[in-house]
N, C-alpha and C positions, 0 to 999 in steps of 0.2 A: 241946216243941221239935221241929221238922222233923228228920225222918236226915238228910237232907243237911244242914241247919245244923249238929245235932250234931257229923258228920263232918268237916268243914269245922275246927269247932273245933278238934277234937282233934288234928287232923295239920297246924294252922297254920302249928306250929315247922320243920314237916319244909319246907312250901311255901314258907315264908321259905326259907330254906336253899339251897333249889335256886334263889328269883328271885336270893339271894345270886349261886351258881354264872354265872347267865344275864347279872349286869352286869359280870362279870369280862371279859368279853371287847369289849374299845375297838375296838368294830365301826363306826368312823366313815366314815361311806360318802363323803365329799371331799376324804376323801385318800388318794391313792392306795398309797401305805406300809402301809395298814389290809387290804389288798385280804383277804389270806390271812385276818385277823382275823374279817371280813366272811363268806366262806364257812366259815370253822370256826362261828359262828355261826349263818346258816342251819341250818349238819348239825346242834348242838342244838337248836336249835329243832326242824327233823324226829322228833327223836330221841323227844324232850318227847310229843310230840303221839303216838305209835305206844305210848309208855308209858303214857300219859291213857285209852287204849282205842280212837285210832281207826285203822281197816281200811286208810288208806292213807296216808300224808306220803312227800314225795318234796322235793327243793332241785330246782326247775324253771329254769333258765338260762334267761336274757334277752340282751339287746342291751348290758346293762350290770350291776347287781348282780344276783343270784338273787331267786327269787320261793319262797317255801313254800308248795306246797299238800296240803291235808290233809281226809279226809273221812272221814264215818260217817254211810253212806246204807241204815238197814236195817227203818225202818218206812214201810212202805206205806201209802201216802194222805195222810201229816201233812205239815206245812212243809215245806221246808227254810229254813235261815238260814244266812246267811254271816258267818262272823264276817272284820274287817277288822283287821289293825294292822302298824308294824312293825317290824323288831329294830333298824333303823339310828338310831344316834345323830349329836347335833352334836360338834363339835370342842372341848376341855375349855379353851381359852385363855379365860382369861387362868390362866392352873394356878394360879401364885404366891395366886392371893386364895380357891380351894379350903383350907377344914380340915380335909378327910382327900384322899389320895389318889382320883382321882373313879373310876377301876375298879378299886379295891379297898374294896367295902362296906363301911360304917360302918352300925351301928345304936345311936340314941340318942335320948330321951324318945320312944320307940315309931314313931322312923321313921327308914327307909333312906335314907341321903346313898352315892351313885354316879349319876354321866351315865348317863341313860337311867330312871332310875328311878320316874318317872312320862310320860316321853315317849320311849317307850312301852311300852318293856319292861315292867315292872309292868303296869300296863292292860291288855296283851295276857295275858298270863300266867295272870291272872284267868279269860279263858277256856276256858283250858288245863285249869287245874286246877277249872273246874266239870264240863268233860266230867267228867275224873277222878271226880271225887268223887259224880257224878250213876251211874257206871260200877259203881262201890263199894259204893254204897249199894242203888240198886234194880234195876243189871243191864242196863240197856238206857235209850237216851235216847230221853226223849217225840218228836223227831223228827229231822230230817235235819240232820245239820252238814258245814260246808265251811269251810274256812280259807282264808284269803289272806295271808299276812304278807309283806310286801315288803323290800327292802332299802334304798331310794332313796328314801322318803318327805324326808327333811332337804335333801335335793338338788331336789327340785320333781320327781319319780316321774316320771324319763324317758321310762321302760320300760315303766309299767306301762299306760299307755292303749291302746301297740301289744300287750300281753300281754291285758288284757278281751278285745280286737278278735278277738285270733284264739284267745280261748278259752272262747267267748259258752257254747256247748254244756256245757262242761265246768264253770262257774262259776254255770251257770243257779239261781236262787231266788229267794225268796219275798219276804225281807226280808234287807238289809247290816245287819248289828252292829258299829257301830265305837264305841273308851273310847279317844277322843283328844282330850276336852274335858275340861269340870272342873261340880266343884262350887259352885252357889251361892255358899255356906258350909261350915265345917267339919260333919260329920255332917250337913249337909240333902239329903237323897237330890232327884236332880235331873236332869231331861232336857231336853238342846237341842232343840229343834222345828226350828230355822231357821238356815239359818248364809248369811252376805252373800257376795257374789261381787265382783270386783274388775275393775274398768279402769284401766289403768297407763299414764300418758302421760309425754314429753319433749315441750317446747317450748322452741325456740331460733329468739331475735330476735338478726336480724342488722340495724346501721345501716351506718358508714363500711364503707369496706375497711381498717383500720385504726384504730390507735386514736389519739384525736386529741387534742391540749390545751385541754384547758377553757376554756381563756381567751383565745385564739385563735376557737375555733371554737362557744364554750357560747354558747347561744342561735338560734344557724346552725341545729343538725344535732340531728338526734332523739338522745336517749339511749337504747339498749336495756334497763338499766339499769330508767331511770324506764318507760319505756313498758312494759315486762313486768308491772312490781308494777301499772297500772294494769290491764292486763287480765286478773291475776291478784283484783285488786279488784273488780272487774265481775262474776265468779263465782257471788256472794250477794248478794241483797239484803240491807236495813236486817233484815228479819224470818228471815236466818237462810236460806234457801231458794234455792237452786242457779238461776241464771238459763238456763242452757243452755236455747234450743228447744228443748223436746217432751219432756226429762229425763223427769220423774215421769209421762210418757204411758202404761208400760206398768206402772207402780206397783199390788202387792198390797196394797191397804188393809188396816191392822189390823181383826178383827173387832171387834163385842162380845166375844166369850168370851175372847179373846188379853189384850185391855186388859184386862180383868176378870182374869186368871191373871198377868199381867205387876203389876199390882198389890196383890196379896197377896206381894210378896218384902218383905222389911225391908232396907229402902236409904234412907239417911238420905244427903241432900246434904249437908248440914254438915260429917258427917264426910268423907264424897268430898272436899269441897273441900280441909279440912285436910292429907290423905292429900295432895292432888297440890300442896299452898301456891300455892293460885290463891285469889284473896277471889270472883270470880264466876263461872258457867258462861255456857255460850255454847254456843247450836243452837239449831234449826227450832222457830218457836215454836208453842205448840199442840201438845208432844211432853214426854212426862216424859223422864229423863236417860236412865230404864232402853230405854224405845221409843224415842229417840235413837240410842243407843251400841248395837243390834240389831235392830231394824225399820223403821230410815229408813235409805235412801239420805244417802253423804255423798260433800265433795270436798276433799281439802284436801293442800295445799302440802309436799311432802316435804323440797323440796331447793330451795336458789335460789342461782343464781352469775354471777360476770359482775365485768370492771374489775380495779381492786388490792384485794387483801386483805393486804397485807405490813403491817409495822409504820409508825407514820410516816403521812405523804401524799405521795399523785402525783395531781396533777391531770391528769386524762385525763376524754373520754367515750369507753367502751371500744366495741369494734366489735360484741363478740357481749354478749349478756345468756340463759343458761337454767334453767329449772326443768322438773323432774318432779315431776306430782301426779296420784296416786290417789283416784280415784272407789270407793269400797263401794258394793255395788250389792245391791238386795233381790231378791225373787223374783223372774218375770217378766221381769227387764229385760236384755236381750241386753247382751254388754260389745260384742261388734262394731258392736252398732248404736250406742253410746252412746261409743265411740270415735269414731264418724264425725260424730255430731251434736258435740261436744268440738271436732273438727277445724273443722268447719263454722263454730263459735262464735270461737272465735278468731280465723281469718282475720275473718271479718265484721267485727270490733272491730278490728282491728289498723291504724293507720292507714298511708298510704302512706310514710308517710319511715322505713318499716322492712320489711324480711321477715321472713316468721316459715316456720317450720319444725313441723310437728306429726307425732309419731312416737310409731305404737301399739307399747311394752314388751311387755307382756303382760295379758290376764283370765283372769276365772274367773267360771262362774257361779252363780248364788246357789242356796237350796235352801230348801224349807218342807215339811214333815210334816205334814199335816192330823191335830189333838189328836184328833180323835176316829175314825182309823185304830185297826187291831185291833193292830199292833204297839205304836202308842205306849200303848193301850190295858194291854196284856200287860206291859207296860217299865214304866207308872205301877203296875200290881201287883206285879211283883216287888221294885221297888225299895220301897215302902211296907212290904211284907212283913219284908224284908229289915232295916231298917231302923229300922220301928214307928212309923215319924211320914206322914206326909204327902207326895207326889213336887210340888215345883214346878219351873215350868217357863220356859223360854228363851229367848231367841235370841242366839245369837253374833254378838258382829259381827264377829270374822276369817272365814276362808276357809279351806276343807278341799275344794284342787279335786277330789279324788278321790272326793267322796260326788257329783256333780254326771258325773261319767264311770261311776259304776257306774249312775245312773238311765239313761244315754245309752244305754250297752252291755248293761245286762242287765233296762232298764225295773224295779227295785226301787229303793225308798226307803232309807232308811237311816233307823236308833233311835242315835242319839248319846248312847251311856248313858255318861258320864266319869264316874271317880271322883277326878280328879286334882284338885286348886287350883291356880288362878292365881299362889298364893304361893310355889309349891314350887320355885322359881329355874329352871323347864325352860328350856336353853339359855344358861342362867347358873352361874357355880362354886356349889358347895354344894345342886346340885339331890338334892331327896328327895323322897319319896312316905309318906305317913303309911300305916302299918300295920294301922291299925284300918281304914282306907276297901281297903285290897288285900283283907285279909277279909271286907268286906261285899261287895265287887265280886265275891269269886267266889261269894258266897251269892245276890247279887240274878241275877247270868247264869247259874247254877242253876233260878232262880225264873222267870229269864226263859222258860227252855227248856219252862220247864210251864205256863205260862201260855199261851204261844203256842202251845202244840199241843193245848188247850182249844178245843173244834167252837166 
């Protein structure tokens, strides 16, 4: 067994103990009653990080929550790496359907129930405590580390694009390290390669100035109503496939080797279907579920409103009819531009006896790690190591706009090593983080540190 595994082992109890310490504090960055909470948090975090071994942690102020940073820059010529995460949590409502208290730790069949406990406290932490244990054991880390833990990640990270911008110098490296994704499976060690980016639309069709009685004026006057769901219908063809001009123009094709890696996971549609009580699936055809749900572009319908929704009937054709739908977007593909072609598409379709309204929300853009880069490279060994089995591999299909702002601002990729699952309620009552994957996590970003500092 490696010192550093061994090490690792043996002071597990004590590293619980302290993530115990770290979710004590209902550091919810959206509310503003939390504020104090918030920076008593940063200062441990600081605190953590100068204890682990490294030369500098400081709580850096922003625009709006604090930013932690933290380094250990003392071998000459090797990487540097950034690790990314950060202390803020979401808000615990609905409380009443929590069965413990959500900031005060509960540990049970080998895992931690408290908000934050895999999003992201734990994950980050893991970090923390591999400096440490790499400090312990052999005295000096194989290379350069830098921290970034932010406060405002659950808020959409106000701050921290103007904080990269003016701290390019100060942040500069090799490769981002961020564990704010998850695993496959329970124990299957696992790296996201790719995570999709987003375009966010509203569209409001307006007919009358007014809304009018059906029966009087139905058949006269456009419905906004009907006319939206039609050009909401328009969207997809019969085969699944986004009709917008020029959409899939700047589309990263799957490789060979990606399909070839994407299908060695064990993902039984059966059981998916069961899981969501749908009897069939639905998407682009000529795509398995798993290249679907993470390496295709998609569009679909969030919200739709318009007319009476009360109990009862009112005969009306209402004046306005709106929906917002978000587009997932894969590599390559600009959300600004793919907001304008959106726009474009719409009016096109929309006939005269209505206007229509198209308004960009928000994007984000997408992100791909080429598998056979030296980080993903170094990430697929430590986590194998770590682990004993085999690393496969991913693509997300949410969005993480902050790996897509460190490529902008500091030209690095980012290794999406998560240890967390999908399962673990993050952002839900009863959120926990399994204890055996917090221990591997800090033994594989251990593993990770030597790998990568391998000529």
């Amino acid at each position: 067994m490696n010192n550093i595994e061994q090490h690792v082992n043996q002071n597990i109890d004590k590293y619980i103990g302290e993530l115990s310490e770290y979710l004590r504090f209902p550091s919810i960055s959206t509310l503003p009653e939390n504020k104090d909470d918030i920076n008593r948090c940063a200062a441990f975090t600081a605190e953590k990080m100068l204890e682990a071994g490294l030369d500098r942690a400081e709580v850096m102020q922003t625009s709006g929550h604090p930013v932690v940073y933290g380094e250990r820059l003392r071998v000459e010529g090797a990487p540097t790496v950034l690790i990314y995460g950060h202390y803020d949590v979401q808000p615990v409502d609905p409380v009443e359907l929590w069965h413990s208290e959500p900031f005060n730790p509960v540990i049970k069949d080998g895992k931690i129930y408290a908000r934050g406990a895999t999003d992201d406290k734990g994950q980050l932490y893991m970090h923390v405590k591999a400096v440490q244990s790499i400090m312990q054991t052999v005295g000096e880390l194989p290379l350069n580390v830098k921290f970034i833990i932010e406060g405002e990640e659950e808020i959409g990270s106000p701050s921290l694009e103007p904080f990269l911008k003016a701290n390019k110098d100060l942040l500069k490296c090799d490769v981002v390290m961020v564990s704010d994704t998850a695993l496959f499976a329970p124990m299957l060690p696992t790296l996201t390669y790719g995570l999709r980016g987003l375009c966010y639309m509203e569209v409001e069709v307006t007919g009358p100035s007014r809304d009018l009685h059906s029966g009087t004026f139905g058949g006269a006057v456009a419905n906004p109503v009907n006319i939206l769901a039609q050009i909401i219908a328009k969207m997809h063809d019969e085969e699944g496939r986004i009709t917008i001009p020029g959409f899939y123009d700047d589309v990263v094709p799957l490789t060979d080797l990606e399909r070839n890696k994407l299908a060695q996971l064990d993902f039984s549609e059966e059981e998916y279907k069961k899981h969501l009580d749908v009897e069939e699936l639905w998407g682009e055809k000529g795509y398995t579920i798993i290249e679907r749900t993470g390496a295709r572009p998609t569009l679909d319908c969030n919200g739709i409103w318009g007319g009476f929704n009360g109990a009862g009937a009112k005969t009306i054709i209402p004046s306005k009819a709106s929906a917002k739908i978000s587009m997932r977007l894969v590599a390559n593909q600009n959300p600004t531009k793919i907001a304008q072609q959106f726009k474009d598409f719409v009016e096109s379709v929309a006939p005269k006896s209505v206007k229509v309204k198209v308004s960009e929300v928000h994007g984000a853009e997408a992100c791909l790690v080429p598998l056979e880069s030296k980080a993903i490279t170094a990430a697929t060994n430590a986590l194998s190591r770590a682990f004993g089995k085999d690393t496969v591999y991913i693509r997300e299909g949410g969005s993480i706009p902050v790996v897509a702002k460190f490529k902008k601002y500091l030209g690095a990729d980012a290794v999406l090593m998560g240890l967390g699952l999908n399962t673990e309620n993050l952002h839900s009552p009863d959120e926990h983080f399994d204890l055996n994957h917090f221990r591997l996590g800090i033994i594989s970003s251990a593993f990770f540190m030597e790998e990568y500092a391998k000529k």
